[in-house]
C-alpha positions, 0 to 999 in steps of 0.5 A: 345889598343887591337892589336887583331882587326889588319885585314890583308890589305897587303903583308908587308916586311919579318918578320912583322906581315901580321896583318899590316895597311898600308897607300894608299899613302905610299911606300907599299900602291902605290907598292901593290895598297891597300885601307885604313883599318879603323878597329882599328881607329873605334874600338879605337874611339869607343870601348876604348876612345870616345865611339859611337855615340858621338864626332867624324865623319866618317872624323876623323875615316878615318883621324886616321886610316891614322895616325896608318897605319905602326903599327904592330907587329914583328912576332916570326916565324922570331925574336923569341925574339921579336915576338909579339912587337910593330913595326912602319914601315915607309914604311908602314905610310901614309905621311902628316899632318892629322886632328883628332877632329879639330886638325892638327897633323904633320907627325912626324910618330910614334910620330903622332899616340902616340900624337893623342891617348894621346889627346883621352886619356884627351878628356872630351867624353872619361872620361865620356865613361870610367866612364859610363863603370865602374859604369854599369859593377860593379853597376847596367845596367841602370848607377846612373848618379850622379855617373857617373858624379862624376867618369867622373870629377874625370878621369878628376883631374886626367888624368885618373888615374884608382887606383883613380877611382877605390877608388872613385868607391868603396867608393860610396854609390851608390855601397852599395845599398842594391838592387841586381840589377847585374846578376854575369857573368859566370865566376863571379858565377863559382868562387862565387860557389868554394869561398862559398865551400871554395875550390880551382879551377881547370883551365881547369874545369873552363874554360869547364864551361865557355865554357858551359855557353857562356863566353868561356875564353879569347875568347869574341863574338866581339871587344867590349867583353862580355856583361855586361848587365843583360839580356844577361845571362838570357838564360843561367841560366838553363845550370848554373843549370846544373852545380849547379847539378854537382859541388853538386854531386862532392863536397857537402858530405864535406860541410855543406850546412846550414853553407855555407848559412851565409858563401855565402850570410849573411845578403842577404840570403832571408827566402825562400832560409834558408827555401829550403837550410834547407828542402833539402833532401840531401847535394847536393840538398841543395847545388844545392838550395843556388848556384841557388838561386836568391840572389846568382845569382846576385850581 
C-alpha cells in the first residue's frame, strides 16, 4: 500500500503524522469540520487492486475511503523509535457499518479496513489487473491475452502468490519470443550498459543519469509510476546518447568493444550493429555504437 498518497486533511493529535484521514462524522472529523479524503481509497481500487475503470463505482470509493479514515503513521519528530509506523486512530474513524463492492462490513475499526482490503486482494478484477501489469511490464505494451489469462487464473489457485507467477511468467513461451518489442527504461539500460563493460556502479552517478533521462530515482511523476510503455522514453533516446557519448569516453580504452558485442547482445546483435561496432574509428565510437544500437535499446 503506498502510504505516500496520504494528503493532509486535519489537525490530528500530537505525535500523529498531519498526512492523516479522518472520517466526517468521527471525534475529530465534527470537532474540526473536515470533508472526507478519497485519495487513497481511489488510489488502492485503482492503482494496487481492482484497476480503472472496472468493477467499483464512485459509492464504493467514498464508502472505502469511510473504512481507512484514522490510518496514519507516528511521526519520528515525536517517537524517534517508532516514527514512520503504522497507527489507527479511533478518534479519527468514521463510525458505522460501510458497503464496499456489495458487501456490508461491520465497524470493527482497524479490523474493517484490513478486512476489506483482504476481499480486494482475492477479487477476480484484481487477478487479472495484477496479471495484466506483469505481462505488459516484462513482455511486450500491447499484453498476449492467453498469457495474461493464464497468470490471472494462476493468481487466482494461488491466492496471489507473486513467486508462483513470477515462475508462470518466466516460463512462458510467450517471454522468449525472438521479437524485441520493450524498450529498456532508463534505469534498465544505464545498468545493461555497465553490466556489458563488466564494471560496477557508482550511485550517485547512477542516479545523475536517471535524473537526465526522466526516471529520477524513487521519485516517479504520479501515484501510478513511471510508465511502462514504450512511447514514453521514445523522446529520451537522444539524451540516452549523450550518455552513451560520455560512459565511452570514460571507460572504452579498457574494453574490447568487439568482444563486448557477443558479451552484450549474442545472437541479437544484427549484421548492421557487427559491421558499425568493427568499423569504428575508435574505442569509444565503438562502444557509443553498440550501447545505441536498436538491439540493445530494447528488450
Amino acid at each position: 500500500m503506498c502510504w505516500a498518497v496520504f494528503s493532509t486533511c486535519c489537525s490530528p493529535p500530537r505525535g500523529i503524522q498531519r498526512c492523516s484521514f479522518t472520517g466526517p462524522n468521527s471525534v475529530a472529523g465534527l470537532n474540526r469540520d473536515r470533508g472526507l479524503n478519497e485519495n487513497l481509497a481511489r488510489e488502492i481500487l485503482e492503482l494496487h487492486t481492482l484497476g480503472v475503470r472496472t468493477v467499483y463505482t464512485q459509492e464504493d470509493v467514498t464508502n472505502f475511503a469511510k473504512v481507512i479514515t484514522g490510518w496514519t503513521i507516528l511521526t519520528t519528530d515525536n517517537n524517534p523509535d517508532h516514527g514512520g509506523e503504522f497507527l489507527s486512530h479511533r478518534r479519527m474513524h468514521e463510525p458505522g457499518a460501510q458497503t464496499v463492492l456489495g458487501k456490508s462490513y461491520r465497524d470493527t475499526g482497524i479490523e474493517q479496513g484490513r478486512a476489506v482490503l483482504t476481499d480486494l486482494a482475492r477479487h477476480p478484477a484484481t487477478a487479472r489487473h495484477i496479471a495484466t501489469k506483469l505481462v505488459q511490464h516484462f513482455i511486450a505494451d500491447e499484453p498476449p491475452a492467453s498469457l495474461v489469462e493464464r497468470l490471472t487464473r494462476r493468481f487466482i489457485e494461488t491466492e496471489g502468490d507473486l513467486w508462483e507467477l513470477a515462475k508462470d511468467l518466466v516460463n512462458a513461451p510467450e517471454s522468449w519470443a525472438p521479437e524485441q518489442v520493450k524498450i529498456k527504461r532508463p534505469g534498465e539500460w544505464n545498468v545493461a550498459c555497465l553490466r556489458a563493460a563488466g564494471l560496477n556502479g557508482d550511485a550517485r552517478l547512477l542516479a545523475q543519469a536517471g535524473n537526465r533521462l526522466g526516471e529520477p530515482l524513487w521519485r516517479p511523476p504520479a501515484p501510478r509510476g513511471f510508465s511502462d510503455e514504450s512511447p514514453a522514453w521514445l523522446d529520451g533516446l537522444a539524451h540516452r546518447l549523450d550518455n552513451a557519448n560520455a560512459f565511452a569516453q570514460r571507460v572504452a580504452e579498457r574494453l574490447d568493444p568487439k568482444a563486448m558485442v557477443d558479451t552484450a547482445l549474442g545472437p541479437l546483435a544484427s549484421a548492421e550493429t557487427r559491421r558499425l561496432v568493427a568499423s569504428a574509428e575508435t574505442k569509444p565510437q565503438a562502444l557509443t555504437f553498440l550501447t545505441m544500437a536498436p538491439e540493445f535499446q530494447r528488450r
